[in-house]
VOPAGU-2260 file (C-alpha; in pm, 1 decimal, decimal comma):
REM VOPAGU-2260
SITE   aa  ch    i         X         Y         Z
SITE  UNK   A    0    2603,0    1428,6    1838,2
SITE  UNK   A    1    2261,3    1356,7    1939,0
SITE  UNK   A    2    2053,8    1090,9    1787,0
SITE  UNK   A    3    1788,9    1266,9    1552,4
SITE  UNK   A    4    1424,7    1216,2    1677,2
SITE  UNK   A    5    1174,7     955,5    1456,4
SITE  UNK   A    6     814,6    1000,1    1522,3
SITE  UNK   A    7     619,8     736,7    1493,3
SITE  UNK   A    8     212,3     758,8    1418,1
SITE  UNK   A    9     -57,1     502,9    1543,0
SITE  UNK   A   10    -392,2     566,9    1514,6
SITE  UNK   A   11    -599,7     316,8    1742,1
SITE  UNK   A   12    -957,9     212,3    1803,8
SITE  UNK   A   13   -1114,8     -77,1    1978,8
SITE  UNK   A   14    -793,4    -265,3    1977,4
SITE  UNK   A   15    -725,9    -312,2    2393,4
SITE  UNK   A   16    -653,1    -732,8    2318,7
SITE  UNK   A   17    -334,8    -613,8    2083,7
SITE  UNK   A   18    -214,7    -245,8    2193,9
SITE  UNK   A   19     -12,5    -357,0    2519,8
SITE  UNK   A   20     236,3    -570,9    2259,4
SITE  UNK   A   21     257,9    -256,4    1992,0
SITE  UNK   A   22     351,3     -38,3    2290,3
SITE  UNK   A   23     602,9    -304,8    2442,0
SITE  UNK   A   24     768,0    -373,5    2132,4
SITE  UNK   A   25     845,3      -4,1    2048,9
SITE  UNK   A   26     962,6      40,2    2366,6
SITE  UNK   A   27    1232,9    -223,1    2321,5
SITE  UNK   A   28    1346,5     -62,5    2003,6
SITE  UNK   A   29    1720,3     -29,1    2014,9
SITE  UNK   A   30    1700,6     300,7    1815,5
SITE  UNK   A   31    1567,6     468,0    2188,1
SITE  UNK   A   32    1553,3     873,2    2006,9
SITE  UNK   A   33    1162,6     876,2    1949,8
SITE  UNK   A   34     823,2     964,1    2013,7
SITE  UNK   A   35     490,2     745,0    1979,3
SITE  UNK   A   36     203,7     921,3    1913,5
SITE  UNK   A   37     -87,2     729,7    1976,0
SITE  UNK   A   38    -462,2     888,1    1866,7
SITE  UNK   A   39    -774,9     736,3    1918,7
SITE  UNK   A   40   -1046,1     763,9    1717,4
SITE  UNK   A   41   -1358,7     688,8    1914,4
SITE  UNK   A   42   -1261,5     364,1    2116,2
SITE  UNK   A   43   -1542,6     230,7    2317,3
SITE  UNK   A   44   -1305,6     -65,4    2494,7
SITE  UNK   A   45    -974,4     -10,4    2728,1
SITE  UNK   A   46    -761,1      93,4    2430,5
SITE  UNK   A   47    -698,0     441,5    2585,3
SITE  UNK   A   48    -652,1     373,8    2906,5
SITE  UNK   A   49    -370,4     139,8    2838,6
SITE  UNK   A   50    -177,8     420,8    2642,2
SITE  UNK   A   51    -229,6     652,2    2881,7
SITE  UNK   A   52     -68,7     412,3    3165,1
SITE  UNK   A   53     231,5     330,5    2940,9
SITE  UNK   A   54     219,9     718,9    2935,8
SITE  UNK   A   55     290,2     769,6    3295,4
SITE  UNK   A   56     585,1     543,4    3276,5
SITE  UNK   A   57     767,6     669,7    2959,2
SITE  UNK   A   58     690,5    1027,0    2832,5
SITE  UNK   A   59     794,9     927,1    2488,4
SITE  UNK   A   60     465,8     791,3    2438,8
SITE  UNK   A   61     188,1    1022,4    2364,0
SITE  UNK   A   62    -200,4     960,1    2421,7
SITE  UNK   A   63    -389,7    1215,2    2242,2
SITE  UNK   A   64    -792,8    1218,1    2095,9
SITE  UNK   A   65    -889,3    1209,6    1750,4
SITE  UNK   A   66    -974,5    1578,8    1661,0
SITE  UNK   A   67   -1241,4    1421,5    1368,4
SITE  UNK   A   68   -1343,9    1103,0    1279,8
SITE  UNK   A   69   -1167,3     818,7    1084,8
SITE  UNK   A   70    -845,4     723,2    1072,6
SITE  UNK   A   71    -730,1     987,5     829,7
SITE  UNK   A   72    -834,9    1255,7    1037,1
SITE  UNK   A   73    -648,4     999,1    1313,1
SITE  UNK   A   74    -334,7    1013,1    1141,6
SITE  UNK   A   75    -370,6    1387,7    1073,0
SITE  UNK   A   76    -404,7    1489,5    1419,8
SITE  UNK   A   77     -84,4    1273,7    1533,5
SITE  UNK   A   78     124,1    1452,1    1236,3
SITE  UNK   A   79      23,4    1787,5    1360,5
SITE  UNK   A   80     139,5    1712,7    1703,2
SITE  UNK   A   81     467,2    1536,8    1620,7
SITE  UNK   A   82     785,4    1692,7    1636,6
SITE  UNK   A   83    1017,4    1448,1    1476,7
SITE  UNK   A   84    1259,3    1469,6    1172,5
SITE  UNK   A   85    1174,8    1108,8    1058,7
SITE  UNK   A   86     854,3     997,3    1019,8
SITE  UNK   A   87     665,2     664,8    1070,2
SITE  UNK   A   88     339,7     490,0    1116,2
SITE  UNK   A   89     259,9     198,1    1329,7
SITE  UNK   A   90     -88,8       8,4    1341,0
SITE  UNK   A   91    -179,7     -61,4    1731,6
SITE  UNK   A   92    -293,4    -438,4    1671,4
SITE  UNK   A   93      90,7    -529,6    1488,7
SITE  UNK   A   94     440,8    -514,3    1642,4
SITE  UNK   A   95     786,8    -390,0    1585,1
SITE  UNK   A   96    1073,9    -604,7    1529,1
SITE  UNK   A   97    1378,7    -470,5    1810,6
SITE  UNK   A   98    1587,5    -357,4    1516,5
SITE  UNK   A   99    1319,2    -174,4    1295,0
SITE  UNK   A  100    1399,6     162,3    1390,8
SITE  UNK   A  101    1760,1     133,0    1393,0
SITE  UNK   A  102    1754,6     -25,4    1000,4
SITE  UNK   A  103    1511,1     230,5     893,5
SITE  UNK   A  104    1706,2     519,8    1045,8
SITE  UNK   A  105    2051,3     400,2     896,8
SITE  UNK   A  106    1912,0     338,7     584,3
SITE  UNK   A  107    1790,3     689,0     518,6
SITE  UNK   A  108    2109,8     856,6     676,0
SITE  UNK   A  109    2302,1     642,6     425,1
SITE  UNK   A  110    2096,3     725,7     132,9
SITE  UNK   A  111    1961,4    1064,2     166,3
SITE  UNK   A  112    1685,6    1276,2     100,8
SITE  UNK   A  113    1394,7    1136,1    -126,2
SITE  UNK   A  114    1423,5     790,4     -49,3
SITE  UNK   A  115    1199,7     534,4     156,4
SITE  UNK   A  116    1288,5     309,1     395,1
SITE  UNK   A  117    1113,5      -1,1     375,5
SITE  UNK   A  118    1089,9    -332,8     582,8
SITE  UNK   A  119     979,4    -752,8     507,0
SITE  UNK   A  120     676,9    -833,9     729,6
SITE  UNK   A  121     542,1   -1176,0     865,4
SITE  UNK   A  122     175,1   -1164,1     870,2
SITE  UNK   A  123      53,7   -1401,5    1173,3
SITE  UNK   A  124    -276,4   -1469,0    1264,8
SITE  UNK   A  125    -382,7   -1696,4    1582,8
SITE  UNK   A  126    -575,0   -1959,2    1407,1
SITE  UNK   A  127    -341,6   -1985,9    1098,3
SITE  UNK   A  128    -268,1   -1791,3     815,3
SITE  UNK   A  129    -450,0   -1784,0     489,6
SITE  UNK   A  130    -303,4   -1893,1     117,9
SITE  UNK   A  131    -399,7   -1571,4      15,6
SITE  UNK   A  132    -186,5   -1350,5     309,7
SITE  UNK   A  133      46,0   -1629,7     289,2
SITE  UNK   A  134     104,2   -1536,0     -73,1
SITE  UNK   A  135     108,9   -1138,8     -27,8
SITE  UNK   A  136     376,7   -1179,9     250,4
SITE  UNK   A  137     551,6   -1351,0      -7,3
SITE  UNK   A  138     526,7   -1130,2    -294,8
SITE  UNK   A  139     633,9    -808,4     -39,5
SITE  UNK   A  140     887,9    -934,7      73,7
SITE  UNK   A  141    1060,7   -1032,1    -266,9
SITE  UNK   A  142     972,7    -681,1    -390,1
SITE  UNK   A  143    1120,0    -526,8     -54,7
SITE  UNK   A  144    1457,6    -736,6     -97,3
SITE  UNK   A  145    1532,8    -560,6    -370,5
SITE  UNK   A  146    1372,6    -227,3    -375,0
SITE  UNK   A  147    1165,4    -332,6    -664,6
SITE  UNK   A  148     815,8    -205,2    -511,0
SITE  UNK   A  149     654,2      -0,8    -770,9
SITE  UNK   A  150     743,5    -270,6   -1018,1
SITE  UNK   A  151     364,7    -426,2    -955,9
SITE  UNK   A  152     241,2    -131,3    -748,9
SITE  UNK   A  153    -120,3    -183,4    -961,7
SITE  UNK   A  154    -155,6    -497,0    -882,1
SITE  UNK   A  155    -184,1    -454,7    -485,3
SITE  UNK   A  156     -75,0    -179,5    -215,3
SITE  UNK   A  157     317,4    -235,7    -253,4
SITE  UNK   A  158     434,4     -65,8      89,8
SITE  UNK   A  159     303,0    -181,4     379,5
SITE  UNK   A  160     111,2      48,1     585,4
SITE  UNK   A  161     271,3     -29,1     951,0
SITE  UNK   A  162     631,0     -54,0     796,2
SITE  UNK   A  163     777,2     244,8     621,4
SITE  UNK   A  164    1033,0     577,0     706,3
SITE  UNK   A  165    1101,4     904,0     536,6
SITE  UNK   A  166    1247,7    1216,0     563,5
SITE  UNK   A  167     966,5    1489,9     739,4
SITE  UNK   A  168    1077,1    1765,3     476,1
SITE  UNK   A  169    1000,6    1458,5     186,8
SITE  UNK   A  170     717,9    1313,2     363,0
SITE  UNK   A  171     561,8    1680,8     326,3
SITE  UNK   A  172     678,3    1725,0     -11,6
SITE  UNK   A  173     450,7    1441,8    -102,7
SITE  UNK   A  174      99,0    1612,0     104,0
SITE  UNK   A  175     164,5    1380,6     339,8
SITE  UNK   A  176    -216,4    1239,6     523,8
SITE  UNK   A  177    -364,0    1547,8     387,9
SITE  UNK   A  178    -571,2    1368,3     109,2
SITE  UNK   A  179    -908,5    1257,6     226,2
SITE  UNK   A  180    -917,1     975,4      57,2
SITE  UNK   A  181    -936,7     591,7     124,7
SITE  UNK   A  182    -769,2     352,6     100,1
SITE  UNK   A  183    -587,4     584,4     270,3
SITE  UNK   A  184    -181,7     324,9     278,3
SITE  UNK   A  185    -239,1     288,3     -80,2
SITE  UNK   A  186    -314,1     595,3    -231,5
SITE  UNK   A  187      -9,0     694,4     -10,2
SITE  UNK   A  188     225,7     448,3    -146,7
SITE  UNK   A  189     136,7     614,8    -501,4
SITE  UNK   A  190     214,6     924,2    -356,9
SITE  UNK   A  191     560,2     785,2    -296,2
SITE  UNK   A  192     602,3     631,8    -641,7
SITE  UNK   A  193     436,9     976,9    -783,8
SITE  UNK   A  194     726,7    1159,0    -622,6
SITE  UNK   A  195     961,8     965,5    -748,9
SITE  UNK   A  196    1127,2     808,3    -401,0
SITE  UNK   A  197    1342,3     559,4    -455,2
SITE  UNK   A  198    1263,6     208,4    -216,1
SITE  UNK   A  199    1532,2     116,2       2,7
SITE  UNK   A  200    1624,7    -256,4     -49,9
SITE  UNK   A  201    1586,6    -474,0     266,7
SITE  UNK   A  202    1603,9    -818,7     330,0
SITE  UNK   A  203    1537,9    -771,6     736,7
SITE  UNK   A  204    1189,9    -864,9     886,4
SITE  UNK   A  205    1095,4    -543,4    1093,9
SITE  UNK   A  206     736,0    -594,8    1091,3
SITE  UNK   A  207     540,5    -863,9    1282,9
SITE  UNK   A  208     198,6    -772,4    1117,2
SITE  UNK   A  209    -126,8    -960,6    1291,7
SITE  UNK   A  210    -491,6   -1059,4    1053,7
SITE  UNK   A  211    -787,7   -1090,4    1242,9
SITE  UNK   A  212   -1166,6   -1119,3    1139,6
SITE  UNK   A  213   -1213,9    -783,7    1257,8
SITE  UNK   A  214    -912,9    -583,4    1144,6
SITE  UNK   A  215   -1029,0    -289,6     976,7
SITE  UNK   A  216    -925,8    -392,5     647,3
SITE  UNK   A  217   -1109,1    -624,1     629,7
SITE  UNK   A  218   -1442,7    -472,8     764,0
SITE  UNK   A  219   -1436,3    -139,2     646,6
SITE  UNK   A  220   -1546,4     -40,2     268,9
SITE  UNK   A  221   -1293,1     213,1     271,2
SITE  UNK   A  222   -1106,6     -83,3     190,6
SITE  UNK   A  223   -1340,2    -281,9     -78,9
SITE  UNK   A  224   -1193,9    -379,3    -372,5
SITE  UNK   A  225   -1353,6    -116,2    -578,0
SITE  UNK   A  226   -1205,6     139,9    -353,5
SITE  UNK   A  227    -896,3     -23,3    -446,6
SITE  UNK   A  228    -962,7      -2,8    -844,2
SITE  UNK   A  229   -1112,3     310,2    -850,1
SITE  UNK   A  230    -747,8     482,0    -715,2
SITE  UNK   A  231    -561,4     285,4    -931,4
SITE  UNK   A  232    -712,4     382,7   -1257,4
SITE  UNK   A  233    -711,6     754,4   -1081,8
SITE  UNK   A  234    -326,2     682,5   -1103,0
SITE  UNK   A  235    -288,8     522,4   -1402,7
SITE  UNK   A  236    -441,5     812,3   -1589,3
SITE  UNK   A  237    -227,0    1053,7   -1421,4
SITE  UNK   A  238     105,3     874,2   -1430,5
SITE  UNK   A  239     124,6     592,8   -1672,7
SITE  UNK   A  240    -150,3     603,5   -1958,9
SITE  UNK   A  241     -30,3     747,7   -2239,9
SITE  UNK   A  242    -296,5     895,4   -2497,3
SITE  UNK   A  243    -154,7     863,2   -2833,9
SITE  UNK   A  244     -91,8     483,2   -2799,8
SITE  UNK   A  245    -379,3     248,3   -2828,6
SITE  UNK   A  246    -515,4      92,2   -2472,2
SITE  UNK   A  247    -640,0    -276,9   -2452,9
SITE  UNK   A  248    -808,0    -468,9   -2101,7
SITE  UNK   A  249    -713,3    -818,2   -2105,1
SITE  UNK   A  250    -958,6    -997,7   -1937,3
SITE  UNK   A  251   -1369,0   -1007,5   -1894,4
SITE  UNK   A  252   -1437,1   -1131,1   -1536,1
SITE  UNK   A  253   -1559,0    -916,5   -1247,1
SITE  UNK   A  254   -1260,4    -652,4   -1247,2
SITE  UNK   A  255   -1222,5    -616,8   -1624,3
SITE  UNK   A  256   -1589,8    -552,9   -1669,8
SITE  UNK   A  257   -1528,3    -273,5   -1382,4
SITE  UNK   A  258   -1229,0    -122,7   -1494,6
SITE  UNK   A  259   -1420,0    -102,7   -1862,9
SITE  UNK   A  260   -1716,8     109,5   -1713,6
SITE  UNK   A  261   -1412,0     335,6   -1494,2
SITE  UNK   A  262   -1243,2     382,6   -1851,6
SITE  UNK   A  263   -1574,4     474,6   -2006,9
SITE  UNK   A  264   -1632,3     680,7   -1713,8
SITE  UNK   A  265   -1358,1     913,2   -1782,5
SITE  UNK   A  266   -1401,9     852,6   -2149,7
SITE  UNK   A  267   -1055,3     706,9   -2270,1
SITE  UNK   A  268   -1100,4     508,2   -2558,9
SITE  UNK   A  269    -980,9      89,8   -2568,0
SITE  UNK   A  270    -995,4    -280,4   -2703,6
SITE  UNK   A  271   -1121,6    -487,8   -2489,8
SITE  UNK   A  272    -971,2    -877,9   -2530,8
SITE  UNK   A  273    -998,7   -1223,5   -2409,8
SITE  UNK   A  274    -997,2   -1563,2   -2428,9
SITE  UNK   A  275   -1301,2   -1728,6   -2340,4
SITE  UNK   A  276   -1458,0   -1830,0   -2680,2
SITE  UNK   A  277   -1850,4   -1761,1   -2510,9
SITE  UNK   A  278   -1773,8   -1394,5   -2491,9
SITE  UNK   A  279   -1560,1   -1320,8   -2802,4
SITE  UNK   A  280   -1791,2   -1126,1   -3068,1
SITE  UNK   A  281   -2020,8   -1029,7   -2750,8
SITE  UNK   A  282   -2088,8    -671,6   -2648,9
SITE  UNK   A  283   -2086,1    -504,1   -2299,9
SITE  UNK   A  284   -2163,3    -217,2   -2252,9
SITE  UNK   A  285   -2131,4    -106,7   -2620,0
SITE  UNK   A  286   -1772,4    -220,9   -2672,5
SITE  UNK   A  287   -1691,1    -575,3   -2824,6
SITE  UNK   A  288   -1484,5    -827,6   -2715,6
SITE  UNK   A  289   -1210,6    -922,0   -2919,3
SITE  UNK   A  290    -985,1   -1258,5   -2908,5
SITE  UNK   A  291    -663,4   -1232,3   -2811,0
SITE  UNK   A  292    -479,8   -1246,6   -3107,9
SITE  UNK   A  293    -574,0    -885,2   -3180,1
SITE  UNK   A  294    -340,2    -727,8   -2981,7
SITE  UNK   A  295     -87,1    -761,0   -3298,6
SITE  UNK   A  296    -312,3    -523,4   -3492,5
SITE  UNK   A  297    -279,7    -283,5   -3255,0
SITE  UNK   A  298      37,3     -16,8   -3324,2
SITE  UNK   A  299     266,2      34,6   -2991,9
SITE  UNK   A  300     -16,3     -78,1   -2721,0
SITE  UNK   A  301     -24,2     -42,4   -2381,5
SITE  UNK   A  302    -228,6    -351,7   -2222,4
SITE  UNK   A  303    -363,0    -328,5   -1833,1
SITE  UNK   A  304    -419,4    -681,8   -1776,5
SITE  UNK   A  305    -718,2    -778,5   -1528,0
SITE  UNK   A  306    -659,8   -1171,0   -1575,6
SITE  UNK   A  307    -631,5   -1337,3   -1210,9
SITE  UNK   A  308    -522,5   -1681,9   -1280,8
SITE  UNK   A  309    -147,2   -1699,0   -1219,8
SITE  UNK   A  310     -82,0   -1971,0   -1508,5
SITE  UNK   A  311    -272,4   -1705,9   -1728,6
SITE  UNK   A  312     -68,0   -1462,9   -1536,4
SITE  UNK   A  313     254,5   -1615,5   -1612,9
SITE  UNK   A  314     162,5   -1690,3   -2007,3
SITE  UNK   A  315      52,1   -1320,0   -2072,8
SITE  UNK   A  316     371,8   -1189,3   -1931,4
SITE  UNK   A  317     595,9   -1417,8   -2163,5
SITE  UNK   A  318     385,6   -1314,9   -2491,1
SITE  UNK   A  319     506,1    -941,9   -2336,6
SITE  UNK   A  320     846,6   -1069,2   -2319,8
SITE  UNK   A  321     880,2   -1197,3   -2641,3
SITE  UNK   A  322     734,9    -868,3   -2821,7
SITE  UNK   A  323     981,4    -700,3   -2587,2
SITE  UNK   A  324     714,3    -481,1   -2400,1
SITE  UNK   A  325     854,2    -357,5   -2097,2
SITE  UNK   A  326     623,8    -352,1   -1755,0
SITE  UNK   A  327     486,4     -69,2   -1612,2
SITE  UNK   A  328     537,0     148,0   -1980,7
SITE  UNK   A  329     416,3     -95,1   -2211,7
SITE  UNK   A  330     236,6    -336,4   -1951,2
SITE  UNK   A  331      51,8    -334,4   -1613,9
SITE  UNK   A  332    -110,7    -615,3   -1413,0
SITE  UNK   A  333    -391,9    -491,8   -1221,1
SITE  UNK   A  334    -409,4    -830,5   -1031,0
């Protein structure tokens, strides 16, 4: 029986220091039944001219030219192309693990239709990693162990970008890059969790995932943190807010003072509470802030909590515990 075919979807630009190792490690994939299509969307560097030699020597890789602009469009014009019955996307700068493939693909042929295959990354970086990436490679990789992504899926992008599998027919089933909208991974991975796809638990590393000052993440404001909020009150509206129970913010910094004016925005009502004695009894933008303690006069709340500090972080979730509010129906960190 022959091996079924998994196509895997990089969109490139400007990346000709890193592409020669993405294209090396998928070619030493031990799962050898694929097809890299590679799309690039306006390089001005060598980054096309190295696919295009790897090209010549394997025919399972695939140079094409981005039919727009952007990497949506990108990843839209490798989709159309491909041919696979698995699909995956790679980012040019990162690398495979040997065995990535292989798990994915015998995950999903073991589970079935309308699940994902997921994999633990290790973020590197040449001149040392970060706290902060250093802590989001952490808190991925527990979630990954055990399948438990959507669990915080509003506090950060909970399946990495470069590092996921599905089923074509499911992949569709979900519009697959067809929305125009950025940040393109995330809104994606709420796709996923809209559908209803159950995570795969794995406790392999299949990603080797590279941060660099100019990594488009961290350039681009596609990628801002209001981009960020903006989709996930989009999705909280649509999947998790329910109307006829009372809604309080926790929290007045920077991102609860935003989320307030997106709430106000679409014109849902809510309490807005916190701790910090100079702004209790203070109004912004016509609503009042109210201490803490008010949340008990509230009937059946749901709370989206925009508090940052992870001692704060760890104290709210424990009043939640012991009022026996469940997360992500009765709770929802946002940070």
């Amino acid at each position: 029986m022959s091996q079924p075919l998994v196509s895997i979807l990089v969109p490139f630009k400007n990346t000709e220091a890193y592409i020669s190792d993405c294209l090396e490690s998928i070619l030493k994939q031990t799962c050898t039944n694929w097809e890299a299509i590679f799309v690039d969307d306006g390089s001005e560097d060598s980054s096309f001219a190295i696919v295009e030699n790897f090209s010549k020597k394997d025919q399972r890789i695939k140079p094409l030219k981005n039919k727009g602009q952007g990497i949506i469009n990108a990843l839209q014009t490798a989709y159309n192309y491909c041919k696979g019955d698995y699909i995956t996307r790679m980012d040019s700068d990162d690398m495979m693990t040997p065995i990535r493939l292989e798990v994915m693909l015998k995950s999903l042929e073991k589970h079935g239709k309308k699940h994902l295959a997921v994999g633990q990354v290790n973020y590197f970086r040449a001149d040392g990693l970060s706290d902060g990436f250093a802590k989001y490679e952490k808190w991925l990789n527990k979630l990954t162990k055990t399948g438990a992504n959507y669990s915080e899926i509003y506090k950060e992008c909970v399946i990495p970008s470069p590092c996921w599998m599905l089923f074509r027919e499911d992949f569709e089933a979900c519009d697959g890059f067809n929305p125009n909208r950025y940040p393109e991974d995330y809104d994606l991975a709420f796709r996923f969790y809209k559908a209803g796809y159950t995570c795969i638990p794995c406790d392999e590393i299949l990603l080797q995932w590279r941060d660099y000052s100019t990594r488009t993440s961290r350039t681009h404001e596609h990628y801002a943190e209001n981009s960020f909020l903006d989709l996930k009150v989009d999705y909280f509206l649509e999947l998790n807010y329910d109307a006829s129970r009372p809604l309080a913010i926790w929290g007045a910094g920077a991102k609860g003072k935003k989320l307030a004016k997106l709430l106000l925005k679409n014109n849902i009502p809510f309490f807005w509470i916190c701790d910090n004695p100079k702004k209790i009894g203070k109004h912004i933008y016509g609503e009042e802030l109210l201490n803490f303690d008010y949340l008990a006069e509230l009937n059946h709340p749901q709370s989206i909590v925009t508090v940052a500090n992870e001692d704060a972080q760890k104290e709210i979730k424990a009043y939640f515990e012991t009022q026996k509010m469940k997360s992500m129906v009765d709770y929802f960190f946002f940070c």
